[in-house]
C-alpha positions, 0 to 999 in steps of 0.5 A: 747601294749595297751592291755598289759598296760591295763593287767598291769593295771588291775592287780595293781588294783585288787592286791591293791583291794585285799590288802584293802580287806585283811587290812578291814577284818584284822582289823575288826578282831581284833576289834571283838577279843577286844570285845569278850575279853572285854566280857570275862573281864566283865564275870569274874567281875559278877563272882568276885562280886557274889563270895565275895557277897556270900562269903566274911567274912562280908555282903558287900554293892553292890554300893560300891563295884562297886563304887571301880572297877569304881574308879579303871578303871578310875584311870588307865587312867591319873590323870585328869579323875575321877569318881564323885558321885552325891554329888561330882558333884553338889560341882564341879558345885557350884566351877565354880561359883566362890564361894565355901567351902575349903582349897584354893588350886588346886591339881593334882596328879603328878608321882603319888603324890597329889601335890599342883598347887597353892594356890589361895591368900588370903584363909586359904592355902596361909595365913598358907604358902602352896606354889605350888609344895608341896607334901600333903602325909598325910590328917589328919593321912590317906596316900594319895598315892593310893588315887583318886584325887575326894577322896582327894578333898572331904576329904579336903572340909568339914564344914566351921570353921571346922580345918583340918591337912594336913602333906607336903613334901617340897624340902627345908624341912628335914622332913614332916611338918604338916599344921593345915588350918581352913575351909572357905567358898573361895570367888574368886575375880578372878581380881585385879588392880594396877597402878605401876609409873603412866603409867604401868597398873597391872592386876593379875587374881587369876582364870578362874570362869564365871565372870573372862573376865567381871572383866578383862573388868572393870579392864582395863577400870578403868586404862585406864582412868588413862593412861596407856600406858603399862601392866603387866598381872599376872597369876603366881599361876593361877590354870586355870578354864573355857576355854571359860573364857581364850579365851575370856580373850586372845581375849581382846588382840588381835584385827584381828582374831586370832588363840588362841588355838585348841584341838586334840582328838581321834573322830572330835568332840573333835577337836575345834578351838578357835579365836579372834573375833571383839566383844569387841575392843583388847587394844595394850599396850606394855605387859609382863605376868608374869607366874610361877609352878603354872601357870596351864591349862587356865593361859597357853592357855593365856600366849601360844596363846599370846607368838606365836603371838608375842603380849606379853613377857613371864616373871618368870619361866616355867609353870605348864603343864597341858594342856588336855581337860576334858570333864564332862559327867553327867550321869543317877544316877546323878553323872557324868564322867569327861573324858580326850579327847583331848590336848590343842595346842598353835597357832603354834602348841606346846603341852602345855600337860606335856612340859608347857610353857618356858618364853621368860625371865626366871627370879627366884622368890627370898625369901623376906629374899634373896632379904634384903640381896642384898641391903646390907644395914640397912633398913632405918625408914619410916620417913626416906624414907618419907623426903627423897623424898623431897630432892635433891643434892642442899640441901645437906650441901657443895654440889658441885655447878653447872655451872649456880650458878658458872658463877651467872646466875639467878637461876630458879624459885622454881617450887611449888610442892603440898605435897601428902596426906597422903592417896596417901602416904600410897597406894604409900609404898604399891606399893613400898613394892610390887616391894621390895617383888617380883623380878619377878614384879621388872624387869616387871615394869623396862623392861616396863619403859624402853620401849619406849626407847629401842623401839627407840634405836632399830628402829634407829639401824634397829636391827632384831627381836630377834629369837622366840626360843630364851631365856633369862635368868636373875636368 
């Protein structure tokens, strides 16, 4: 029988040899057929550009007609990948230094319309009312519906002071409505810090430029010394940037060796993963973040990687979705290919590409005119608000006495209080206005209030943890 199991054996073998072999050279077929047709594609190209160079009505300029079939070839691709002339690269370089000529926006091409992803605050677009997820179908008088997203970006960069009229199409418009932005050199002051009711630090970061995890540090060291003991960290309208920046930025939350992010491509050496490390000491405050439509690409790494490890609160409305690695190739002549190659994966292995980030709370951002109406009351003056600060049921005209005066029990010593100066006055409104301007920092900063109580609450009840796929909404 030994003879036959090793007959059976024998064959299986040579039948599975048989088939690799087959499958190899099957498939290296077809790759030699790729190729040849490849070639064929090209022969037809060199003939093409020798007809219309010989031919064409007018003398044509060989660079740019190949400048075209480049542009062409990549914007077959995806949105994200594009072709950079010399010029185009040294811009994108000196963008990443966090200073930088334009308009102050991130654009995208979105089914195939150039779309704003956010305004960065405080450059001419935010001041003139651009809003994330405007679709710009116009730049001066020329239709941006086959235009590249480079061509777009150069056409709105040009002199500083120099106007330029850009036509959106917004849902909540009738019509395209033209925008008229003065040119100005963006300077992005990637962080800024508040301290909201004593104890509840506030941090937005506007971008990822190379100093953004430096600015984070000084940020969390100036409220640490005024003690915080919670945080709000805000990347709503946060176009993304540097990778490197939103690890290091995640990683100031994060105390043991996490995972933050990992990236899939075609060949290993676009397959990366990034973690926490010891360097820098990871705060624990109790945190929220609060993200929106355009939050996008770094602002989504942080606000994924922080959510799968249960580390911080997702508040406001889903983000952007732009979650592929570009890789930047600089080429021969000086120009460079940035390339798609990989996809963005949070720590549990959701695909930030397309599907975004779902917050933990889902709260809509609610117009300023929309948020007066709900109180239902006339605003009241300044100096009104101000006095009333100071006042108390016991200064009421005839108000209802308490238990201690009814019985005559001695009343308590008047408590001295030191009168705010005028500047704390001023910074205290400017906070309060905030709250009153923006519903999603509201609920943050009343959620966060409640913290320590609802923590309490829950360890005396011995509730589980809510489910992590589960979703609140509070619109």
């Amino acid at each position: 029988m030994n003879w036959l199991n090793n007959s059976i054996k024998t064959i299986v073998c040579g039948t599975v040899l048989i088939f690799s072999l087959f499958t190899s050279a099957t498939l290296f077929a077809e790759e030699e057929k790729d190729k040849q047709n490849a070639y064929n594609k090209l022969k037809v190209f060199s003939e093409i550009l020798s007809l219309i160079e010989s031919n064409y009505v007018e003398p044509i300029e060989n660079d740019s007609m190949i400048e075209g079939a480049i542009n062409g070839m990549v914007k077959s691709l995806d949105p994200h990948t594009s072709y950079m002339p010399p010029a185009s690269y040294k811009e994108m370089q000196v963008e990443t230094t966090g200073k930088f000529g334009g308009l102050g926006i991130e654009i995208s091409i979105r089914d195939g319309v150039l779309t704003v992803v956010s305004p960065i605050e405080e450059t001419p677009a935010f001041r003139v009312g651009i809003k994330p997820g405007d679709k710009i179908i116009k730049i001066e008088d020329e239709s941006t519906l086959d235009m590249t997203l480079q061509d777009a970006v150069s056409r709105l960069r040009g002199e500083t002071g120099s106007p330029i009229t850009i036509t959106i199409f917004r849902k909540t418009f009738k019509q395209p409505k033209e925008f008229t932005i003065v040119r100005d050199v963006i300077k992005v002051r990637s962080v800024v810090h508040k301290l909201y009711q004593d104890d509840i630090g506030y941090i937005k970061i506007r971008s990822f430029s190379k100093n953004t995890s430096n600015d984070l540090d000084k940020a969390l060291d100036e409220l640490g010394k005024k003690g915080i003991t919670k945080l709000i960290l805000d990347v709503r309208n946060n176009p993304g940037g540097l990778l490197n920046q939103a690890v290091e930025v995640t990683d100031r939350f994060l105390n043991r060796e996490n995972l933050i992010v990992y990236t899939k491509g075609r060949s290993d050496e676009q397959n990366m993963r990034f973690t926490s490390h010891d360097k820098v000491a990871g705060v624990s405050y109790p945190m929220i973040i609060l993200v929106n439509s355009g939050s996008a690409s770094a602002s989504e790494i942080v606000a994924g990687a922080l959510q799968d490890l249960n580390r911080a609160v997702i508040l406001g409305t889903p983000t952007f979705g732009k979650g592929s690695v570009q890789t930047i190739i600089p080429l021969s002549d000086g120009s460079a290919l940035r390339l798609t190659t990989a996809r963005y994966y949070t720590p549990s292995g959701r695909v930030i590409q397309e599907n975004g980030i779902e917050p933990d709370i889902i709260v809509e951002m609610k117009p300023v005119k929309e948020l007066d109406k709900e109180d239902g009351k006339a605003e009241e003056s300044e100096e009104k608000v101000r006095l009333r600060r100071f006042l108390r049921e016991k200064d009421l005209k005839k108000h209802l006495k308490g238990k201690s005066s009814i019985e005559g029990a001695e009343n308590e010593k008047d408590v001295s209080h030191e009168t705010p100066s005028e500047l704390e006055e001023v910074e205290s409104k400017k906070l309060s206005d905030d709250l009153k301007k923006d519903n999603q920092l509201q609920q943050a900063v009343s959620l966060l209030s409640g913290w320590e109580v609802m923590k309490k609450m829950f360890k005396n009840l011995k509730v589980d943890a809510p489910d992590p796929g589960s979703r609140i909404s509070m619109k």
